[in-house]
N, C-alpha and C positions, 0 to 999 in steps of 0.2 A: 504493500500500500504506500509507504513511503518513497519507491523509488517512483509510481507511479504518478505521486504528490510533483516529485521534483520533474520528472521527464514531463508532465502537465506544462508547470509552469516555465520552463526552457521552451517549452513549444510555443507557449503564449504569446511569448517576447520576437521569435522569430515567423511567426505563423497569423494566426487569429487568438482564440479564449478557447474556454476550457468550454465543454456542451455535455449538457447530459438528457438523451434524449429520452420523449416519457411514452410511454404503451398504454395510455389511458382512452383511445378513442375505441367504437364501436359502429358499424355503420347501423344504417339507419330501414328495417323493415318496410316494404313498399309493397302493397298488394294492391291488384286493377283489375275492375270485370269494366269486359267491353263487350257491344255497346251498350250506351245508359239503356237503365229501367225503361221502358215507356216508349222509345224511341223505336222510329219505323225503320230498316234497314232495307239493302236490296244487298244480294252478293249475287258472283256467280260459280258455275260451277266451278266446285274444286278451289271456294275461299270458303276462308274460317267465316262462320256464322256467328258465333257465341269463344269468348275467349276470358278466362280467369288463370291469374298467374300472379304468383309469389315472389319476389328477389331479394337483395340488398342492394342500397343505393352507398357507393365507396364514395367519399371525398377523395380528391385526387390530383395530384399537378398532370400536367400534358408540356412534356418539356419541346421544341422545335426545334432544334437544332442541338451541334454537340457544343456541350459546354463543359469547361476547363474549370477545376474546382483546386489549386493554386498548382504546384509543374505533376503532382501524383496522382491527377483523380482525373476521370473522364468521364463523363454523362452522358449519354445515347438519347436521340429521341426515345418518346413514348412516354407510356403513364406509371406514375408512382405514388404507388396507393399511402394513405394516410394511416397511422399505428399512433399518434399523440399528438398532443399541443402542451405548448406554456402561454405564460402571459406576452413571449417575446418573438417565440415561434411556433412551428408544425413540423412536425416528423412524417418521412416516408420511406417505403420502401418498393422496389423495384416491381409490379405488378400488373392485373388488367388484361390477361387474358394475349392473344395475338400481337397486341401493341402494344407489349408491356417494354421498358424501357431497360435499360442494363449500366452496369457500371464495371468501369476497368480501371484497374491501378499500375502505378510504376512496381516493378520487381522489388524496390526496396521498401516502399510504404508499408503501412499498418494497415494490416485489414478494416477495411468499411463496416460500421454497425448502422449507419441511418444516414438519411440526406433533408438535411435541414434547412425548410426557406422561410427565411423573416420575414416579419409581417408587417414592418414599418420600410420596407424597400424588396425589389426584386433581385433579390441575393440569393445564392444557393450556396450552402456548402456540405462537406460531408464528415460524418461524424468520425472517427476514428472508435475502435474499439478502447482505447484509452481515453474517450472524450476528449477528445481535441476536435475541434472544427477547424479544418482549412474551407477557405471561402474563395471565392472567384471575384470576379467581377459583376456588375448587373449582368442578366441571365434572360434568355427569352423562352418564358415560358409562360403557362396559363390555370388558375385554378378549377378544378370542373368538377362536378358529378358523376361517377362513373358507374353505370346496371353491371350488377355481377350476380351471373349463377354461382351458385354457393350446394352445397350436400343437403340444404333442407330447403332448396330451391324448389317452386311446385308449378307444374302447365297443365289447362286443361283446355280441351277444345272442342268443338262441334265445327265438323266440315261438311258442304253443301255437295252431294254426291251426283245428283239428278233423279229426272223423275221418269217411271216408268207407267202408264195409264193414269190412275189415280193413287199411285206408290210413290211416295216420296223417297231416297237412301241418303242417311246422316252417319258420318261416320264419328267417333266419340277417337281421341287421341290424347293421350295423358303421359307428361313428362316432368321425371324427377331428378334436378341438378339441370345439366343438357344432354342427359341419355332418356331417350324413347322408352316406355316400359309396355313393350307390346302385350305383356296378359293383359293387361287393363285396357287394352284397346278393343272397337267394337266395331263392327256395321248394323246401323239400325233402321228400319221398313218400318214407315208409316201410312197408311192409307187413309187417306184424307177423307175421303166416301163416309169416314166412321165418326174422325175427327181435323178440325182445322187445329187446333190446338194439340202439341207435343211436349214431351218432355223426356228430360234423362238427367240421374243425377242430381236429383233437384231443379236446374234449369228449367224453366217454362216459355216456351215460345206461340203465339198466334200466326197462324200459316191466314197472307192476304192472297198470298198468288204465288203459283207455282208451275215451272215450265220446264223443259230439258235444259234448259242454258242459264237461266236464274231463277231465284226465291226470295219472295217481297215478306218480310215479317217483321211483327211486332215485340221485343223482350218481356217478359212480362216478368220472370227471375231467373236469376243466373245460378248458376252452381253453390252447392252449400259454402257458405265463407271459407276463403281457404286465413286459415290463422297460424301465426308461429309461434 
């Protein structure tokens, strides 16, 4: 602890300050049934009719270009998701799926713990596993919102199949994280003849018109809540 006390503060003088960065954030549950209650839709074949779906919503930088975080540190575009804040700044780390962004060091540096940007200017730097922040210069990048499928991720759907006489086919498609869970999928036959109204799932829908190529209806409920 001591030596790391001293290698701290020698870094200070030649470098930036000391950073400690915090693992206090959580994102933020977002659940969405579409379309609204009440509302009249048209699709056509082979679009989703009815959609209820689960995520987290990441805070997140979107960095644009590479940026130099003093001669040992190098920042990739892409997104780096958010793990903390202080009163001074926000913590990230490299993530987001496809565009997720990446960091590279000089052979002699100290391993990276975090990539820290202030929040009274557009500064990035990164945190050292010793707490050291080397910082760069202003930095072009952007703070955003970023949708993540997560393991308690939840999709659920009604697609518009076509109609056969007076037979409607809905096909039901449900998806856990971003994997498909084909037992739970379905093709379902309505015959309208019996009923203009449908359901599955809890979902309710009023059938206004219905053709081989599209389906005019009304939501009347969507799938049971999905909750986390």
């Amino acid at each position: 602890m001591k030596f790391q006390t001293t290698l701290c503060l020698v870094l200070v003088t030649l470098l930036s300050a000391c950073a400690t960065p915090k693992f206090n954030y959580s994102p933020v549950p977002i659940s969405i049934s579409e379309p609204p209650l009440d509302s009249i839709v048209t699709s056509q074949v082979g679009d989703v009719m009815l959609r209820q779906v689960k995520y987290r919503e990441h805070e997140a930088i979107y960095i644009k270009s590479v940026t130099k975080a003093g001669w040992a540190y190098t920042l990739y575009p892409g997104f780096y998701l958010k793990h903390g804040d202080d009163d001074n700044a926000d913590y990230y780390r490299p993530g987001g799926g496809d565009e997720a962004g990446h960091i590279e060091k000089s052979f002699l540096a100290d391993p990276w713990k975090s990539v820290m940007a202030k929040k009274d200017k557009p500064i990035l730097c990164i945190v050292t596993v010793f707490n050291v922040a080397v910082c760069g210069d202003e930095s072009d990048f952007e703070r955003v919102k970023k949708p993540l499928l997560t393991p308690d991720s939840f999709q659920q759907t009604l697609i518009y199949s076509g109609k056969v006489g007076n037979k409607i086919n809905i096909s039901y498609r449900e998806f856990s994280g971003s994997i498909a869970r084909p037992a739970f999928n379905n093709n379902v036959e309505y015959d309208l003849s019996e009923s203009t109204t449908i359901g599955y799932k809890g979902a309710k829908i009023e059938i206004i018109e219905a053709t081989n190529q599209y389906i005019k209806y009304k939501v009347i409920r969507n799938f049971n809540n999905a909750e986390f």
